[in-house]
N, C-alpha and C positions, 0 to 999 in steps of 0.2 A: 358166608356161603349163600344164604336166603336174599341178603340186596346184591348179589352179584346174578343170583337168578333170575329174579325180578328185574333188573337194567338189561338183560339178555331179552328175557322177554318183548321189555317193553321196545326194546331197538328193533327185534325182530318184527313185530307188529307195524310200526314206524317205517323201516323199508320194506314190507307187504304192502302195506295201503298207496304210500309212495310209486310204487311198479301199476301198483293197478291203476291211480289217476294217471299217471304217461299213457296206458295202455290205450284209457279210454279218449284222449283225446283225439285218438283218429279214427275212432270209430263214426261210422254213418247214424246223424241224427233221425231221430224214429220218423219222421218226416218223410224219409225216402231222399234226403239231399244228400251229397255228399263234404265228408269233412277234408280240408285243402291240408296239405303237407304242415302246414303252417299252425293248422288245428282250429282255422275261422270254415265258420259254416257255410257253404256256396249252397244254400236248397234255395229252389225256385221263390218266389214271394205271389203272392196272390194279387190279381188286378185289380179294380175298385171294382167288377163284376162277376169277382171268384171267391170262394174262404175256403178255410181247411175244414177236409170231411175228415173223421176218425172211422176206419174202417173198424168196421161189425164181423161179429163172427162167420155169420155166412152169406157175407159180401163175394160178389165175383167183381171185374172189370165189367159185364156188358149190365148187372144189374143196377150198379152203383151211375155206369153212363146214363144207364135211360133214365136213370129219378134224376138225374140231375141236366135231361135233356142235352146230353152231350152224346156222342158213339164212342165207339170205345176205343178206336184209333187217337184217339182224342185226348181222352183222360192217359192213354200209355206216353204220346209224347208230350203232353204237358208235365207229368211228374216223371218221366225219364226212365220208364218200370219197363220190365220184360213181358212179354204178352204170357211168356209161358207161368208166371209166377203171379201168384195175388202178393199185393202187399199183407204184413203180418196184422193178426189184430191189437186194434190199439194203435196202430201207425195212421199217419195222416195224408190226406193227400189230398190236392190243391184240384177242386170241382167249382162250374159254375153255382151262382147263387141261383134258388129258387125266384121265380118269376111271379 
């Protein structure tokens, strides 16, 4: 009765974690990119005169544009973001390089 529990368990466990990695393959990487039906990552890439900023707690779009001498029309369609929404913190998003 005790190894029939235990192999219940452990299967259960097994298809849980199972559900959750399918789950997350189509989730959108923290990047702000999106993920293709397919589960390959389509997020922008950076130029030889961009890199990835990691947004700060109390980042906006127009603060984040002006330190990086961009506007902020600018940073929304270069990483493909909604004007009405910041990206989350911790996510990243693709800013000119410092000068």
């Amino acid at each position: 009765m005790r190894t029939s529990l235990t192999l219940l368990a452990i299967a259960f466990l097994c298809v849980t974690a199972g559900c959750k990695l399918r789950q997350n393959m189509h989730e959108a990487p923290d990047r702000g990119g999106y993920a293709s039906r397919s589960g390959q990552d389509t997020s922008p890439v950076p130029n030889a005169d961009e890199y990835w900023y990691t947004w700060q707690a109390n980042d906006t779009l127009q603060s984040v544009a002006k330190r990086h001498g961009m506007d902020m029309g600018e940073v929304i369609r270069r990483n493909d973001l909604d004007k009405e929404t910041n990206p989350k913190v911790g996510q990243q998003i693709i800013v000119k390089k410092p000068r």
